[in-house]
Structure formats: structure tokens, C-alpha cells
N, C-alpha and C positions, 0 to 999 in steps of 0.2 A: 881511765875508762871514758871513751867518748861519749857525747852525749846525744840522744837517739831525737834526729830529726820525728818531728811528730804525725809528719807525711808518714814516716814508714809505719806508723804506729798499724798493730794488725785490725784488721774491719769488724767494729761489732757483731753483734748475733741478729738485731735489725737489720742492719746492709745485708747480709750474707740472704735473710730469708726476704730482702726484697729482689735481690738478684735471681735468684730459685725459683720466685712466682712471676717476673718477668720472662726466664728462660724456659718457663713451662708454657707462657702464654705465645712466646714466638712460635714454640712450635706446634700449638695446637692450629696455629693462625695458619702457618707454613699447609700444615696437616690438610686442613678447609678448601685452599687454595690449591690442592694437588686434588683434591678428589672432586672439588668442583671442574678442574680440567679436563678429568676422566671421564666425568658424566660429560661433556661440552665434543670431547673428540668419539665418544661412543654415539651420540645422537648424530654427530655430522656422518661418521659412517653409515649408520642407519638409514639417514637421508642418500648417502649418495649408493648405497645397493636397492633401494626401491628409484630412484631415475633409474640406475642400471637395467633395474628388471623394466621400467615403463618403457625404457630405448628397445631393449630387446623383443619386447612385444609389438612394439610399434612397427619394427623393425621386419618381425615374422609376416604381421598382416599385411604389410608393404609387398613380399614378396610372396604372400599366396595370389594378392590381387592381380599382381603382375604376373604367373605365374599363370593363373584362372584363363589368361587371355582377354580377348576383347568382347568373347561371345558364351553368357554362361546358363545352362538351364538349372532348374533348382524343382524337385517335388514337394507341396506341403506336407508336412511331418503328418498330419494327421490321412492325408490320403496315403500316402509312403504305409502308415500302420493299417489301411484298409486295406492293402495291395496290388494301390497304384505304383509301376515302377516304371525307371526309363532304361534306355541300354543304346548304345550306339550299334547293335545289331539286332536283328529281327529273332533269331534266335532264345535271346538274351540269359546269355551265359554265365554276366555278370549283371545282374541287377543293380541297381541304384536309385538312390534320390537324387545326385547332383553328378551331372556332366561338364564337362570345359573344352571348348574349342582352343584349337591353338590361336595364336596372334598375328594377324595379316600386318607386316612390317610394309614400312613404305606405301598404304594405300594412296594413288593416285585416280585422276579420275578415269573413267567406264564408263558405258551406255546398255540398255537393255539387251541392243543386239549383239554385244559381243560375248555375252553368257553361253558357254554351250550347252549344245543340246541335253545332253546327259547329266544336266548339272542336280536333277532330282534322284541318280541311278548310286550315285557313289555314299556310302556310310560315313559317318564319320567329318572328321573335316575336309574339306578340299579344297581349301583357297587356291589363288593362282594370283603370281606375282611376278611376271613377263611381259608386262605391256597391256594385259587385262586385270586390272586389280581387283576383286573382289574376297568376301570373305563366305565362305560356304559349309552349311553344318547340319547334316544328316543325321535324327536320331527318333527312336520310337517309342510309345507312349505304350503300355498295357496292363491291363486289370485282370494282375493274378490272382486278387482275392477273391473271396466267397458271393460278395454281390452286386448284384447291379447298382452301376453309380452313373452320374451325370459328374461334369466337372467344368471349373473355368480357365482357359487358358491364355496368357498378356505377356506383352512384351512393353517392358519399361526402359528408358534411356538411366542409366546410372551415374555416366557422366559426360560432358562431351565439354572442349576445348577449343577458341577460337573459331567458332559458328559450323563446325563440321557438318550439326546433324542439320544446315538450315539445303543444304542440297544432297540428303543422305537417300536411299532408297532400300526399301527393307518389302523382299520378296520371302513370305511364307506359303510354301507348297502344303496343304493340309490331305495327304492321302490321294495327293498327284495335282489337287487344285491348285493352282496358284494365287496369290492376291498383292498386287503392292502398293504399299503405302511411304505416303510424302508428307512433309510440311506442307499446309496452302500457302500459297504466293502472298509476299510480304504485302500488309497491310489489309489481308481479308481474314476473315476468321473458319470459314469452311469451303471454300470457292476451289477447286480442284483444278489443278493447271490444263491448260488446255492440250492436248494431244495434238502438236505439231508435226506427226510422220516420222519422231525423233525418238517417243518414248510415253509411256502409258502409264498410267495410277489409276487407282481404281479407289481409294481410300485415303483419305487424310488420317494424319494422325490423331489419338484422341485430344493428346495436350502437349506442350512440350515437353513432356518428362512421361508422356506414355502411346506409343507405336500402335498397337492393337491390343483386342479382348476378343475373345471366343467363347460361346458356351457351348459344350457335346452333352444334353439334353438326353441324352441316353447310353451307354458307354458298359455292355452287357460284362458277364464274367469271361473273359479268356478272350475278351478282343484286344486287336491290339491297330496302333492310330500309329498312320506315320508321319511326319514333319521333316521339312527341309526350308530352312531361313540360311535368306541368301541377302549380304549389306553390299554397297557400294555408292560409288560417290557418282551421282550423273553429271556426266560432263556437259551436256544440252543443258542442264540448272543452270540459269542467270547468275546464281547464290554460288558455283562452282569457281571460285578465282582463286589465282595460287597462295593466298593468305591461308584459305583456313587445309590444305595438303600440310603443313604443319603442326594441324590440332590431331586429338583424337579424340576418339568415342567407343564407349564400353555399354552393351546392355546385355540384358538377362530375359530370359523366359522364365515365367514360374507357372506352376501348374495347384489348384487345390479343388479338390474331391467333395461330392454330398454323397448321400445315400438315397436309393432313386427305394419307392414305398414296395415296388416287385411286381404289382398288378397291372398295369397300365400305363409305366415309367415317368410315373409321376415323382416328386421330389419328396420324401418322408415326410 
């Protein structure tokens, strides 16, 4: 009978239970390491469906702005609930707080006189882009509510690119008046350019980031106000050179409401 190498001899009851709590500790180890991976690939998901959703939102607002056009009016929400409303007809069939002009593509420049006549008659927008670029937007102001109000009306630049609005002109018709306002010529602060036989202003702007203010001081129940803002680029402007025909410029009207006392149309 051979004699049993002692290599082969079989593994105590020690070995065997330290192999058991070794092979228990791997896998709890293994076990840690998987479910730390699970939380690590669940947060990176997490992370990347909120950028999704931040692209996606960024994404919508992109294209209402571009969408809104270049020219947008807007009601204050609280005159909007007293019953100021706007409408691109007189009618006003559709009521609203916010209007949007379409987008005058390619504005080039134009001068006062090449506006026609009728440019206060038509609703709505009526750009032209033939050889006269301008942008044109007809729309009406009225007080459906119950009472007499006053309100303030401005036009702010939103944004402008490559010095557009430094030779811009912004004609508001208020109920057939007209008014237009410019930048003052570089280097003065309120100095109104001077009327060379070429083209006319009547107003500077108030700052560079706002056209005009209005107040209607009295604005009864069931009146209604009309407006027509008309942009272009004057070609007579010094500031007119084919650098900034490349930029653009987006502004807004907004409108907000008080409550006039009823007696005397004074302000509550």
C-alpha cells in the first residue's frame, strides 16, 4: 500500500472555515461594488435627462423669440385684468394681451420719404421689402373694462447687434399723430440732429435701451386708441454704413394701466 504524500492529506476544519469567510467576503465586496455602480449610472442618467430637458427649454424659448419677430407688443397683466386689451383690429374680435409682428428679413436702408402714404391705413403688419425696407405694425389699444383708466405706454430696445439701432428710426402714429424718434448724434447727450431737407425727428431717444414713454392721462370705458410703429434704418444717418445691415434689432411695446378716481380723471 502506497504511502499518502501529505500534500494530499484532506484540509482541516480551520482551512475549510477560513476559505467560507473569505468567499463570503468576496462577494459581499463584488455585491458593494455592483450596487455602487448602479447608484453612479442612475445619477449620470438623472444628470443627463435634466440637461435634456434644460436644451429643450432653451431650445422652445429660442424659437418663440424668433418666432415673436422683430416687433412685439405686450399688456400689463394687471391692466389686461382691468380690461385693457389689444387686437390688431378695431373690431376686436380677438382680444389679447400680447401681439407679434412678423420679421422684416433683410432690412436695408430707407429714408422718411420713401414710406407711403397709407402706411397708418393698413392693420396689422405690413412691412415691405423691395427696395424700401421697413418694418410696419398696426394695432389698437381698448378699455373693455368697467372703469376709467389712464395708462403708460414705451417702447424699449431688447436687443440690438452691431450698432443697428445707432441709425435706427422708430415712427409711432398715436391716433393718426405721428412722432419720430433717433439716437442724438454721437458724442451729445440730447442734441437732436439737425433737419438737412433729408429727414426729420422730432425726439431722441430716452436711453439706449429705451425709444419712448407715453402717458393717456385719461383713457374712459369703451375707448379705444390706435397706434402704428413704423422702424427703419435711415440711410441720410452718418451711423448708416454697410457694417451694421448685418446686425439686428428686436424691440417691444408694453403697455400698464392705473385706475383714474372717476370724478375729475384724476389718478386713485
Amino acid at each position: 500500500m502506497a504511502k499518502k504524500n501529505k500534500n494530499d492529506q484532506a484540509p482541516n476544519e480551520e482551512a475549510l472555515q477560513y476559505d467560507d469567510r473569505m468567499s463570503k467576503y468576496g462577494v459581499k465586496t463584488e455585491s458593494k461594488k455592483v450596487k455602487k455602480r448602479e447608484a453612479l449610472i442612475r445619477i449620470l442618467v438623472i444628470i443627463l435627462v435634466i440637461l435634456l430637458l434644460f436644451l429643450s427649454i432653451m431650445f422652445a424659448c429660442s424659437s418663440y423669440i424668433n418666432k415673436a419677430g422683430d416687433f412685439t407688443v405686450t399688456m400689463d397683466k394687471d391692466a389686461f385684468n382691468m380690461g385693457i386689451t389689444l387686437s390688431e383690429t378695431p373690431d376686436f374680435k380677438r382680444p389679447t394681451r400680447f401681439l407679434a409682428g412678423e420679421k422684416c428679413e433683410d432690412m436695408r436702408e430707407c429714408t422718411l420719404g420713401w414710406l407711403p402714404e397709407d402706411i397708418d391705413d393698413i392693420n396689422g403688419t405690413h412691412n415691405r421689402s423691395n427696395g424700401q425696407e421697413f418694418l410696419a405694425y398696426t394695432f389698437y389699444v381698448k378699455n373693455a373694462g368697467e372703469v376709467d383708466v389712464g395708462y403708460y405706454a414705451s417702447i424699449k430696445i431688447d436687443s440690438a447687434a452691431l450698432g443697428v439701432d445707432d441709425a435706427m428710426r422708430v415712427m409711432v402714429y398715436h391716433n393718426g399723430e405721428p412722432s419720430i424718434y433717433a439716437k442724438p448724434k454721437k458724442g451729445t447727450q440730447s442734441v437732436l440732429e439737425d433737419n438737412a431737407g433729408y429727414y426729420e425727428i422730432d425726439k431722441n431717444f430716452i436711453s439706449d435701451e429705451k425709444v419712448m414713454s407715453r402717458e393717456e392721462k385719461y383713457f374712459p370705458v369703451g375707448a379705444i386708441d390706435k397706434y402704428t410703429v413704423v422702424i427703419w434704418l435711415e440711410g441720410w444717418d452718418p451711423e448708416c454704413v454697410d457694417d451694421i445691415l448685418q446686425g439686428e434689432v428686436k424691440l417691444s411695446m408694453n403697455f400698464a394701466a392705473y385706475e383714474l378716481d372717476g370724478s375729475d380723471g384724476s389718478a386713485a
